[in-house]
C-alpha positions as CSV (number, residue, x, y, z in Angstrom):
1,X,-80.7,9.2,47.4
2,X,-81.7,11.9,49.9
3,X,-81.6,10.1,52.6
4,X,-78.2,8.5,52.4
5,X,-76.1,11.3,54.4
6,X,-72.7,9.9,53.3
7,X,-73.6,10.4,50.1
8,X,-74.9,13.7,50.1
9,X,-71.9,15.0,51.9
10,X,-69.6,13.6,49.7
11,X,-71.7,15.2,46.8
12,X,-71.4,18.4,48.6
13,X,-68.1,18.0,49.2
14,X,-67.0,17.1,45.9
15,X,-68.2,19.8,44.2
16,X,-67.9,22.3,46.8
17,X,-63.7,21.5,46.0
18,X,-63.7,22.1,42.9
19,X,-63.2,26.4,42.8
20,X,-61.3,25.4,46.1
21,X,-59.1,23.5,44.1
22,X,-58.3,26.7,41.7
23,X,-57.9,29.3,44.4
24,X,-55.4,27.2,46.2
25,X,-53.8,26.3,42.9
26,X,-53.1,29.9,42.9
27,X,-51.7,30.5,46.4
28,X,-49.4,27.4,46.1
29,X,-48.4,28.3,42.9
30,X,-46.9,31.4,44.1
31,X,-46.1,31.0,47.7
32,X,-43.0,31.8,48.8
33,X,-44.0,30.5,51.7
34,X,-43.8,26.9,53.7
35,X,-46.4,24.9,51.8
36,X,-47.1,23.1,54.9
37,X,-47.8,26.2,56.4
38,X,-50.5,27.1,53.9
39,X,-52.1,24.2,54.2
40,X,-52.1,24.4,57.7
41,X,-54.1,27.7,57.6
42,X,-56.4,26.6,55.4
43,X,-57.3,23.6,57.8
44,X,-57.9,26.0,60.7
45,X,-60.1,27.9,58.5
46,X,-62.1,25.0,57.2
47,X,-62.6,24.4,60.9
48,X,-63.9,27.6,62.0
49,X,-67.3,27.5,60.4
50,X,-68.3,24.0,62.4
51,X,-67.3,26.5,65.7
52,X,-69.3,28.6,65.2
53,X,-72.3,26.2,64.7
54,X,-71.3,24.9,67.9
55,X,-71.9,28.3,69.7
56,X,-75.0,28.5,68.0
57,X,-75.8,24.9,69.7
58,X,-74.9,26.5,73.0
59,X,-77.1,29.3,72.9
60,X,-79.9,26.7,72.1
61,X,-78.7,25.5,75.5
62,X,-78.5,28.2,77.3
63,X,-80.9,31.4,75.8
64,X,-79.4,33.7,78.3
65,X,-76.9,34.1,76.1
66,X,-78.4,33.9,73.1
67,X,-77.4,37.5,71.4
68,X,-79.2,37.4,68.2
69,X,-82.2,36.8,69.6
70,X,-81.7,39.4,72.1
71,X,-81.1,42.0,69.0
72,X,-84.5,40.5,67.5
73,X,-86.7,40.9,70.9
74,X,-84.9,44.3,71.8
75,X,-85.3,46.6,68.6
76,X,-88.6,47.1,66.9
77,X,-87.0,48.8,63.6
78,X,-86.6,45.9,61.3
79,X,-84.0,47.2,59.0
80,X,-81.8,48.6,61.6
81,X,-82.6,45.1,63.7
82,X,-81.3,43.2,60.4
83,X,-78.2,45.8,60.3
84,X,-77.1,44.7,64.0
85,X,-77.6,41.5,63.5
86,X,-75.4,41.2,60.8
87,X,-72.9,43.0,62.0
88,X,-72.8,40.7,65.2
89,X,-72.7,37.6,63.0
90,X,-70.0,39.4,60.7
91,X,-68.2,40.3,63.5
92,X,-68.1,36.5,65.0
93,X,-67.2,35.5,61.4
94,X,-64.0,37.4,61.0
95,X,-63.0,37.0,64.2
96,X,-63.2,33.3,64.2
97,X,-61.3,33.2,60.7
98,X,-58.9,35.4,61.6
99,X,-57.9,32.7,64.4
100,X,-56.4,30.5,62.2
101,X,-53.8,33.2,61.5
102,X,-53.4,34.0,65.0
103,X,-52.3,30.5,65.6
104,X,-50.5,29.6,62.7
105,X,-48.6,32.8,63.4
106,X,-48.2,32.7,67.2
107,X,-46.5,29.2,66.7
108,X,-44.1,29.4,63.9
109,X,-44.1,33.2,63.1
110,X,-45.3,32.8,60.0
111,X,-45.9,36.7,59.3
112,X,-43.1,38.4,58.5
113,X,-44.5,41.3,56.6
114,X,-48.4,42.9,56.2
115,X,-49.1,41.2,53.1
116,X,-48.3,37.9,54.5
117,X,-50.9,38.4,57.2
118,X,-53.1,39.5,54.0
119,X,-52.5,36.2,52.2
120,X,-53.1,33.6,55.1
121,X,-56.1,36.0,55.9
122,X,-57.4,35.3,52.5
123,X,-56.8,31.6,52.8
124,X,-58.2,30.8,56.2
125,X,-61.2,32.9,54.8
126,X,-61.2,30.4,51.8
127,X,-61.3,27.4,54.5
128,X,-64.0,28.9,55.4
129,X,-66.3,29.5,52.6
130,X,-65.4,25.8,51.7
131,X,-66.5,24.4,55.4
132,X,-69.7,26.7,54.8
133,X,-70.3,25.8,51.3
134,X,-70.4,22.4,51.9
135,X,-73.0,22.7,54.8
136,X,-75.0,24.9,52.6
137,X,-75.2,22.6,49.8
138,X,-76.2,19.6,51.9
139,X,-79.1,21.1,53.8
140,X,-80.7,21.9,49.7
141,X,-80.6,18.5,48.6
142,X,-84.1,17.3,48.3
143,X,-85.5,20.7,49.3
144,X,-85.1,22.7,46.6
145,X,-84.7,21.8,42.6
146,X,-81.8,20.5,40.7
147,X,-81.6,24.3,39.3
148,X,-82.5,25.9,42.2
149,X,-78.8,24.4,44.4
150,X,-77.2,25.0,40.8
151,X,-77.7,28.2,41.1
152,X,-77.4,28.6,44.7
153,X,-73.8,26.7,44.2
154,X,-72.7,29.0,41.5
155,X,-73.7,32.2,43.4
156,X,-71.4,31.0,47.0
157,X,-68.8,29.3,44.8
158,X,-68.2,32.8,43.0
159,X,-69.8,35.9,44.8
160,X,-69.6,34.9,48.5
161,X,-66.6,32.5,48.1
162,X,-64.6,35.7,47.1
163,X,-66.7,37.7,49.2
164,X,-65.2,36.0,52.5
165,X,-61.7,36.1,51.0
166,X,-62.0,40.0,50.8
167,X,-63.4,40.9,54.6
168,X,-60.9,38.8,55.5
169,X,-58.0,39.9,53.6
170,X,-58.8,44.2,54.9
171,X,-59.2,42.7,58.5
172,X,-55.5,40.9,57.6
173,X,-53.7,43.5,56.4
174,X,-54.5,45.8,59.5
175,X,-53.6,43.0,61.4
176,X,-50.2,42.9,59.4
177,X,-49.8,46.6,60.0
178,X,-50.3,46.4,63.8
179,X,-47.3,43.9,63.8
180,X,-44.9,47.0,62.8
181,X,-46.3,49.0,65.6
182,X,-43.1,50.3,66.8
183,X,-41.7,51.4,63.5
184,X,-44.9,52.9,62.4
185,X,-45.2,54.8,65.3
186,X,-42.1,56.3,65.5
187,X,-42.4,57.2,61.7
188,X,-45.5,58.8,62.1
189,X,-43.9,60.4,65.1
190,X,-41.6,62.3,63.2
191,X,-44.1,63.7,60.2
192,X,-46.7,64.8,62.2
193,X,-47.3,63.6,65.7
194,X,-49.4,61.3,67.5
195,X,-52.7,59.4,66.3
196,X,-55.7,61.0,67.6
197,X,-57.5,57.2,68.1
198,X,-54.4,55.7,69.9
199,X,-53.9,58.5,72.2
200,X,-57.3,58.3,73.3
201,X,-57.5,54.0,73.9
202,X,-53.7,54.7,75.7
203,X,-55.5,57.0,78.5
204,X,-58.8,55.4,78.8
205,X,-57.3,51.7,79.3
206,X,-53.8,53.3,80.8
207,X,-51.3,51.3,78.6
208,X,-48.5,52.2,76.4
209,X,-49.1,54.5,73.8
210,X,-47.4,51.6,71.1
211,X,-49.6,49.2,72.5
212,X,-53.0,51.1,71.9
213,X,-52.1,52.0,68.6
214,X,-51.4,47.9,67.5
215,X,-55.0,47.6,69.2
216,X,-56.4,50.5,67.3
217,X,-55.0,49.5,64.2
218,X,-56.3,45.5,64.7
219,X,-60.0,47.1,65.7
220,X,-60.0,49.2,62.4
221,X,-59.4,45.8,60.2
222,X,-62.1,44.3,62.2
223,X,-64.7,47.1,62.3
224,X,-64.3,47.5,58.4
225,X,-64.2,43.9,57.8
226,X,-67.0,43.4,60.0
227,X,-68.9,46.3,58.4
228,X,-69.1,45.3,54.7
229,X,-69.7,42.0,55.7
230,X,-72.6,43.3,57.6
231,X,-73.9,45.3,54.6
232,X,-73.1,42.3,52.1
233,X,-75.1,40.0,54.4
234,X,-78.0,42.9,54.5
235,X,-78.4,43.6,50.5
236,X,-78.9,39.6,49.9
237,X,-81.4,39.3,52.7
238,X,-83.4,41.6,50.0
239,X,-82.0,39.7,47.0
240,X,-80.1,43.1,45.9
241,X,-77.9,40.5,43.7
242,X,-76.4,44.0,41.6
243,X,-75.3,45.6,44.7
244,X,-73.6,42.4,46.1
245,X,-71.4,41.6,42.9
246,X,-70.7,45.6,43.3
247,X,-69.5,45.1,46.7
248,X,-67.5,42.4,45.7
249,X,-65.9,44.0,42.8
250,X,-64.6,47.5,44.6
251,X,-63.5,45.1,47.5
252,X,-61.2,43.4,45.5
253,X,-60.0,46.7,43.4
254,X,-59.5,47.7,47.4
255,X,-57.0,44.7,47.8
256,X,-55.4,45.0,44.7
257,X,-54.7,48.7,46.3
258,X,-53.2,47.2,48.9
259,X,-51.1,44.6,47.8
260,X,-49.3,47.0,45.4
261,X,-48.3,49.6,48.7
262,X,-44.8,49.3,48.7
263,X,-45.3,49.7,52.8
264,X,-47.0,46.2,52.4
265,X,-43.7,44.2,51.6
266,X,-41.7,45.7,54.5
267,X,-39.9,42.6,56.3
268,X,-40.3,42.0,60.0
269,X,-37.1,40.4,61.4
270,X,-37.7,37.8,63.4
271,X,-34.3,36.5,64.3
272,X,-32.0,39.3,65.7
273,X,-29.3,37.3,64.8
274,X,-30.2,37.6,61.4
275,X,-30.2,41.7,61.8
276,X,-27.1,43.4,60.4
277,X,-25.1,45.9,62.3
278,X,-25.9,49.2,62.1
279,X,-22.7,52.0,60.5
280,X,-24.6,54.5,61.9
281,X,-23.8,56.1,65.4
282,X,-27.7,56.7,67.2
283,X,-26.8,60.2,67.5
284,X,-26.5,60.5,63.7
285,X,-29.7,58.4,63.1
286,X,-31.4,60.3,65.1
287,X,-30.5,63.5,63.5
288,X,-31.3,62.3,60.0
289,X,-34.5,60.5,61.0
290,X,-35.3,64.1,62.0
291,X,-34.5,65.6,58.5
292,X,-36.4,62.4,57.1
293,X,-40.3,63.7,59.0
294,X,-39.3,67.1,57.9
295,X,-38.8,66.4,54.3
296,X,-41.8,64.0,54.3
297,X,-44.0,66.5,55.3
298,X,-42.7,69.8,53.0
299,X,-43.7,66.5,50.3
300,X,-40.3,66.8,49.5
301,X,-40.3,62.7,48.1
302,X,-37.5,62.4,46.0
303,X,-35.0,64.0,48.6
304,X,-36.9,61.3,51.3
305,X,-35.9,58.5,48.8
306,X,-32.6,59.7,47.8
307,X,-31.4,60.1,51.6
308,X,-33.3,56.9,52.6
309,X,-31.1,55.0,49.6
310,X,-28.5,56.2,51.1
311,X,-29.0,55.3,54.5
312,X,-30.0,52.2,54.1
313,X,-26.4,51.4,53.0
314,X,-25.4,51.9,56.1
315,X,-27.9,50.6,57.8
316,X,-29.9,48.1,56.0
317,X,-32.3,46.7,58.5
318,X,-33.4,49.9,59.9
319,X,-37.4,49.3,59.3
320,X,-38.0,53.4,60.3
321,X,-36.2,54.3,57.4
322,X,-37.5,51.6,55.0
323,X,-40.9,52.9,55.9
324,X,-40.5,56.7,55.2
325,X,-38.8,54.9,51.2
326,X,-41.7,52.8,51.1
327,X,-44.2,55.6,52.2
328,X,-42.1,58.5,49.6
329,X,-42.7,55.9,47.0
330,X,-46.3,55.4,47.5
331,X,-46.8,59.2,48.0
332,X,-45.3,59.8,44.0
333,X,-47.8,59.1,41.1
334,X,-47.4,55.4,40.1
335,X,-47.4,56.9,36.1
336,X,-44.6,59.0,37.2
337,X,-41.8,58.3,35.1
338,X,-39.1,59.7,38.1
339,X,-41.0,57.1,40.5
340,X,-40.0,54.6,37.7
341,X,-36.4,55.3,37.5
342,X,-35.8,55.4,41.4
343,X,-37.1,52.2,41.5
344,X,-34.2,50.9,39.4
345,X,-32.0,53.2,39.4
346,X,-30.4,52.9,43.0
347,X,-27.5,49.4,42.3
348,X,-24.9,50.5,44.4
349,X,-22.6,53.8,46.6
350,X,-21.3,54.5,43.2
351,X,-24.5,55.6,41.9
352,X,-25.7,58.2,44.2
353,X,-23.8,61.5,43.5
354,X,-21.0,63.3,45.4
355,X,-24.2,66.1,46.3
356,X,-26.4,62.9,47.7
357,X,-23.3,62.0,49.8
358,X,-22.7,64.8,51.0
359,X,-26.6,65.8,52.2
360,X,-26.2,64.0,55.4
361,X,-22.6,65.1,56.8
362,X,-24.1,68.3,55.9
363,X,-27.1,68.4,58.1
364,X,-25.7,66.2,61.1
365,X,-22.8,69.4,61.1
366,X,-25.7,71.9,61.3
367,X,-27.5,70.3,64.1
368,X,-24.3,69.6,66.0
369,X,-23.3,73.1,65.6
């Protein structure tokens, strides 16, 4: 039996599908998006792991470029060696998973808000584990006991499956996040000034201030990803199996976090036909965008949220003013019961009061004064 291959793989394979089967159960069930498209990702992701093998045959072929070894041979401190070297190989991991959203996204603009780029994220990561599960699996058979791969298989199937899913899913959402550069930075603009981070990339590498802090963002998701994969990858080297299912729990309390930011469902417009015209003059919306970042940071919430309601009446694809809602909404304790209310409360003009309407004619008259 251990020497037919086919059959081994199939083996592998088949049971290697099976918590596949009930993750993507779960995606499809409650995608809003293509089907087609989700399947695509999770293709690309399945691929990525056979990739990387392949630049592991290269440096075979060439050890001039083998880096791992190079870590090995160049630092004598073996757990700081094992810490580097994990963080390379975590680093090639997420970046090679997080292709198959780049792709997917590049060719039908698939992303449209951050938690989009969260969920394919989490799905090409799935692809992964699968593809790597599968190659796992096979190489036990015959070397290790019929417990010993059940255990093994029960371990990667739960732990690192979800594991992958989560580094992926942080370095996702940042990605997500660096696709609203613009609005984000002009938000953050008006509560407080520039990033400290972004400044600094935008005069070392002399590009747009915009465009350094997209890369900024984009190199935060990967350096955390990267990071507590690094560490995951370090505790099971010493069997720390406590710590691991640890890391794996707080990770996904983290994404839960996320996912519930009301930031995280702002919608990126792809068409400008689809945009709708502004009934605000730029003069105007500058003026009360002005108000907005001063409001925000005297943590004055509720008047961010009522003004914002009220703008985006006017001006319902503005993503600036979304963002400072969004951001007021996040700011308020989710048990608050006021949070609770403007959530629902907000139906049409007729129910914001004559003193809401008349908040913004009064300050545009000030500042024109």
């Amino acid at each position: 039996m251990f020497d037919n291959k086919i059959l081994l793989i199939s083996l592998s394979t088949l049971v290697t599908a099976i918590p596949v089967a009930i993750w993507a159960a779960i995606f499809f069930k409650h995608a809003k998006d293509s089907k087609l498209i989700l399947l695509l990702v999770f293709i690309l992701g399945s691929l990525t792991p056979w990739a990387l093998l392949e630049i592991q045959e290269l440096w075979v072929k060439f050890p001039q470029l083998d880096i791992p070894t190079l870590i090995e041979t160049s630092i004598k401190q073996t757990s700081v060696m094992y810490m580097i070297t994990f963080m390379f190989f975590g680093m090639m991991e997420e970046v090679i998973k997080h292709f198959a959203v780049r792709i997917i996204d590049k060719k039908t603009i698939a992303v449209k808000t951050v938690n989009d780029a969260l969920r394919f994220s989490l799905l090409a990561a799935l692809g992964f584990s699968f593809s790597e599960n599968i190659y796992y699996l096979y190489n036990l058979w015959g070397e290790v006991s019929t417990a010993g791969i059940a255990g093994v298989y029960i371990f990667r199937s739960v732990f690192t499956m979800c594991a992958h899913m989560i580094f992926s899913g942080i370095f996702g959402y940042y990605f997500g996040i660096s696709k609203f550069t613009i609005d984000i930075t002009k938000q953050e603009e008006l509560t407080g000034g520039r990033n400290t981070a972004a400044k600094m990339l935008s005069k070392i590498f002399n590009i747009p201030y915009q465009a350094a802090y997209k890369e900024k963002t984009i190199l935060k998701g990967l350096f955390l990803a990267m990071g507590i994969h690094a560490v995951f990858n370090f505790l099971l080297q010493f069997n720390a199996v406590i710590p691991v299912m640890i890391i794996v729990i707080l990770g996904y309390l983290f994404l839960r976090y996320l996912l519930k930011r009301k930031a995280g469902h702002l919608v990126l417009l792809t068409d400008i036909s689809e945009t709708k015209k502004s009934m605000l003059a730029k003069k105007d919306e500058d003026v009360v965008l002005e108000l907005l970042g001063m409001w925000f940071q005297d943590k004055r919430y509720v008047d961010v949220i009522h003004v914002c309601e009220r703008l985006l009446q006017r001006d319902p694809d503005n993503n600036v003013i979304k963002l400072f809602k969004e951001k007021a909404l996040d700011k308020i304790e989710d048990k608050n019961t006021y949070k609770k209310i403007l959530q629902t409360v907000f139906k049409g003009k007729e129910d914001i009061s004559e003193n809401d309407k008349n908040i913004l004619t009064k300050y545009i008259e000030q500042k024109k004064a």
